[in-house]
C-alpha positions in Angstrom: -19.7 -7.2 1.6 -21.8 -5.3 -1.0 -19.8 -4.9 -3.9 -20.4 -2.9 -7.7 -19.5 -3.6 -11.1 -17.2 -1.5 -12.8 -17.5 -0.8 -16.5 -14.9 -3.6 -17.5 -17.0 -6.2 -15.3 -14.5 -6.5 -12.6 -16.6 -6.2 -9.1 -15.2 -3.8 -6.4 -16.3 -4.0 -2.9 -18.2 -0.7 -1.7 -16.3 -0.1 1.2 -13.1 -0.1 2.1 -9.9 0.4 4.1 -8.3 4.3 4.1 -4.7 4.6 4.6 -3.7 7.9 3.9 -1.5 9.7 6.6 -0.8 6.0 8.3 2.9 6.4 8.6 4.9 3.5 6.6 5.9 2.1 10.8 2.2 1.3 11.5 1.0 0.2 8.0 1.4 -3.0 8.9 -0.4 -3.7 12.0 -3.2 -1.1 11.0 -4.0 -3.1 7.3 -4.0 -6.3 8.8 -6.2 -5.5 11.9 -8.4 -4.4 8.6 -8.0 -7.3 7.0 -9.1 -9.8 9.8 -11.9 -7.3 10.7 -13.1 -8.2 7.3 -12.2 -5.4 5.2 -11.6 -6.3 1.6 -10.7 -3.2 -0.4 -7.6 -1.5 1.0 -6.7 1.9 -0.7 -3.0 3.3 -1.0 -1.0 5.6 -2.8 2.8 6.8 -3.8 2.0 9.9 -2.2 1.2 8.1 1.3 4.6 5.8 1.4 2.9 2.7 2.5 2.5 0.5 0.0 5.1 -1.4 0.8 3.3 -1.7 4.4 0.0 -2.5 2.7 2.1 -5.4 0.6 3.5 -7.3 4.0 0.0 -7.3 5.8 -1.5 -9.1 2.1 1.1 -11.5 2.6 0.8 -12.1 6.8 -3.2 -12.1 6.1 -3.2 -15.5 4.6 -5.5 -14.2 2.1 -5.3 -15.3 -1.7 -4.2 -12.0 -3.5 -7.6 -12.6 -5.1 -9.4 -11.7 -2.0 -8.3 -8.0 -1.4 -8.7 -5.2 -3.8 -6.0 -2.8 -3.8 -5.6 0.4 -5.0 -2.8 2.8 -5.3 -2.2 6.0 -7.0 0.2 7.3 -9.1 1.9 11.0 -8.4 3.7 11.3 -11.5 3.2 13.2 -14.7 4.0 11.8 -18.4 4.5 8.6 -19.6 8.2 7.0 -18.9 7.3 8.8 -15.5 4.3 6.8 -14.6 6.1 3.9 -16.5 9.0 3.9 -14.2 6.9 5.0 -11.0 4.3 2.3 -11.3 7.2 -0.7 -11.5 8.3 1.0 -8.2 5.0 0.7 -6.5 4.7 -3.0 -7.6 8.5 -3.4 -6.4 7.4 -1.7 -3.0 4.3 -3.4 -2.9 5.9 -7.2 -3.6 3.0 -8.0 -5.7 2.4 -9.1 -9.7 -0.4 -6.3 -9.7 -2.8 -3.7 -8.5 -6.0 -4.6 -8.7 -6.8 -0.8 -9.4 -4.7 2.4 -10.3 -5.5 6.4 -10.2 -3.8 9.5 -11.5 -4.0 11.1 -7.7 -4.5 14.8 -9.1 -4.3 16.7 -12.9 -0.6 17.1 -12.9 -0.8 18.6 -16.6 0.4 15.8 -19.1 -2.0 13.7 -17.8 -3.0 12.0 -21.5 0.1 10.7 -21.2 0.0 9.4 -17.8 -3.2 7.6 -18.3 -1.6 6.2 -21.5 0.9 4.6 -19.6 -1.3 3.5 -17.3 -3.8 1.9 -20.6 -0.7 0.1 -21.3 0.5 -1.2 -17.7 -3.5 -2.6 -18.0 -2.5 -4.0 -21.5 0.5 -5.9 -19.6 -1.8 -7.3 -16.8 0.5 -4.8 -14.0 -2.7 -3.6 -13.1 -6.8 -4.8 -13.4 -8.7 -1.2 -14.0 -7.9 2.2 -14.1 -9.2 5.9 -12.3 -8.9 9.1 -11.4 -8.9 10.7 -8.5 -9.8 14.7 -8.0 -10.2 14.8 -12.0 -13.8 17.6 -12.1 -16.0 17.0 -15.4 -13.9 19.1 -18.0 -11.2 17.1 -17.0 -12.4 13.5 -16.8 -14.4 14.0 -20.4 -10.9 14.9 -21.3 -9.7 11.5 -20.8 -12.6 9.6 -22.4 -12.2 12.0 -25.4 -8.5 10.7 -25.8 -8.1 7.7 -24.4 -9.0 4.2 -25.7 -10.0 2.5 -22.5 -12.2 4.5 -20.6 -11.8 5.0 -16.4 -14.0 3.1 -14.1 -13.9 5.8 -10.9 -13.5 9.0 -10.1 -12.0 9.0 -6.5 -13.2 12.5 -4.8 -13.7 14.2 -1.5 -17.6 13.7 -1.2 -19.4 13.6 2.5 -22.8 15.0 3.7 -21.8 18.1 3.4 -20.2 18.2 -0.3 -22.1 15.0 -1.6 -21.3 16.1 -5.2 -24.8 15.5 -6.6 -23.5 17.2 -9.9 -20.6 15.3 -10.4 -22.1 12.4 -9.6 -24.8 12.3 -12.1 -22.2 13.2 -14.8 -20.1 10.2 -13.5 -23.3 8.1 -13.7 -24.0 8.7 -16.6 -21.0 8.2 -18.1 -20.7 4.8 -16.3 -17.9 5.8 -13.9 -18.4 4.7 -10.3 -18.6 7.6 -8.1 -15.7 7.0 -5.2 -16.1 9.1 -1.8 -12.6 10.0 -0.4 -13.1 11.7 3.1 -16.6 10.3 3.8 -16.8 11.3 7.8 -15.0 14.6 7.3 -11.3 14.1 7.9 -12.4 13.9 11.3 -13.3 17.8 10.8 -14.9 18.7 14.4 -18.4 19.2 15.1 -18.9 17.1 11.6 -20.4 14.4 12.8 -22.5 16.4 16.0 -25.4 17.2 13.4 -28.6 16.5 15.1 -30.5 14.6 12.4 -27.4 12.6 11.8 -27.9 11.4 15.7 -31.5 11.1 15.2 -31.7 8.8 12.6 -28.8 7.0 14.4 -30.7 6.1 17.5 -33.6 5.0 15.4 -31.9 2.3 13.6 -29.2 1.9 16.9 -26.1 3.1 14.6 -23.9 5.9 15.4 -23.8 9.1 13.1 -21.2 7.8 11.4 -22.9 4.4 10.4 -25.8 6.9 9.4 -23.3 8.9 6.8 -21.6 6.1 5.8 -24.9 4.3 4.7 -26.6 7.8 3.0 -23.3 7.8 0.9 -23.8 3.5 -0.5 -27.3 3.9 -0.7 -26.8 6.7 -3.3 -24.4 4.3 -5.1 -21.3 6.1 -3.9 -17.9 3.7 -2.9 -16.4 5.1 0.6 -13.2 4.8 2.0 -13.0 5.9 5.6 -10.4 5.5 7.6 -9.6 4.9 11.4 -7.2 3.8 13.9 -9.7 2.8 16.3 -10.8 -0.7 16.5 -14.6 0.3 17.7 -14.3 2.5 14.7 -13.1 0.3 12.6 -15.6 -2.1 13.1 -18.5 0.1 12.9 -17.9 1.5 10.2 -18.2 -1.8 7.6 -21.4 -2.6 10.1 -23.5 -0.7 8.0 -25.1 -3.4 5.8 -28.0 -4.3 8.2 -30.2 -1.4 8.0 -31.8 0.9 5.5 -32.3 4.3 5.2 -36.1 5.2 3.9 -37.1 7.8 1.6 -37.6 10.6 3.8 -34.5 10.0 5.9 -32.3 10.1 2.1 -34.1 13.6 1.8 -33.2 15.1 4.3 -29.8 13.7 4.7 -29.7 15.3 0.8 -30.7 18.5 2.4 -27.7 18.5 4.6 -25.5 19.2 1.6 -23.8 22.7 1.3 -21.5 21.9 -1.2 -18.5 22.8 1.3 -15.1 21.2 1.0 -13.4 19.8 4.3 -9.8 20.5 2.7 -10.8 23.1 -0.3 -8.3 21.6 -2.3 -8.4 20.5 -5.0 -9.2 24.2 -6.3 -10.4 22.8 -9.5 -13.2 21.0 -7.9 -15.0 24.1 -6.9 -16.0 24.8 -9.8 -19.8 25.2 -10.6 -20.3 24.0 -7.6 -19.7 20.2 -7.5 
């Protein structure tokens, strides 16, 4: 599994396991049919109500905790807040520590959220520290403030909202650029573009292999998610081929800065 280095030197793999609507019932089975699949990044949140799921199939994997890297996110806003939230996801969770926590969205007081998060990191609760849905103004906020700077920016980014703006802000600033909703939220007709199915059958991969792939190469973590075994297997098959120069170009071309979800609204602007 390819991994990257994040800006405290802790290496995250650049694919992963989505769970986001997985109800709580069917965490289990689902992150452990990930697990033995050889997923090692598994990605959670408050929000979802699974991490308690994601926690049981760590343990029934046999795995040292080393092995997977886990994220969650926190919902809350403030400091005791996120305290007291974060102790309740490592409760739920039946685990010493997340490997990596996000503030989901801006919820307002986020300073103080991330400081409580700075000093869960201090405590060893948790190994590196994000955002998620955070646009340019708003991460430079954070790094303006904060003492210990955030290692990813978790955002909706696919081939048709790739972000290229964003991204070389985040680049530059050393944050890695995360994709949530890589193959479109299973949006329909997403994956039926034509060039996406041509360069597919080229390299024998299907469209999604072909997005998922455009995404890495252009240094961008992805986190797709599905139920489906096939699925679920081709989509971390994507490490034995590579996409040339041309094919990059005009998989680039493909991007019309178009949100799936359009939320959130803050992301819109100048056209991320």
């Amino acid at each position: 599994m390819k991994t990257v280095k994040l800006n405290n030197g802790l290496e995250m793999p650049m694919i992963g396991f989505g769970t986001y609507q997985i109800t709580p019932n069917t965490t289990l089975l689902n992150v452990a049919k990930a697990l033995r699949l050889g997923y090692r990044m598994i990605d959670t949140a408050q929000y979802y109500g699974n991490e308690e799921g994601v926690g049981e199939a760590i343990k029934e994997s046999g795995l040292d905790r080393g092995q997977p890297f886990v994220t969650t996110k926190v919902q809350t806003s403030g400091y005791e807040e996120t305290k007291k939230g974060l102790d309740g996801s490592l409760l739920d969770f039946n685990q010493d520590y997340f490997d990596f926590v996000l503030i989901h969205w801006p919820m307002g007081n986020d300073l103080e959220t991330y400081r409580a998060l700075e000093d869960a990191y201090q405590e060893g609760k948790i190994c590196a520290i994000g955002l998620s849905n955070f646009n340019e103004l708003q991460v430079q906020e954070i790094i303006d403030h904060s003492s210990i700077k955030p290692v990813v920016d978790q955002i909706e980014t696919h081939i048709l909202w790739q972000q290229q703006r964003m991204h070389d802000y985040l680049t530059a600033n050393n944050i890695v650029h995360e994709s949530y909703a890589p193959l479109g939220e299973g949006n329909p007709g997403f994956l039926d573009i034509p060039i996406l199915k041509e360069i597919g059958d080229k390299y024998q991969k299907t469209p999604a292999q072909v997005t998922l792939r455009y995404l890495i190469q252009c240094g961008i973590v992805v986190i797709p998610k599905s139920l489906n075994t096939k699925h679920m297997e081709e989509n971390i098959d994507i490490f034995d081929f590579e996409l040339n120069g041309e094919e990059m170009a005009k998989l680039r071309d493909l991007d019309a800065k178009k949100s799936i979800d359009g939320w959130p609204a803050t992301m819109q602007e100048n056209n991320y």
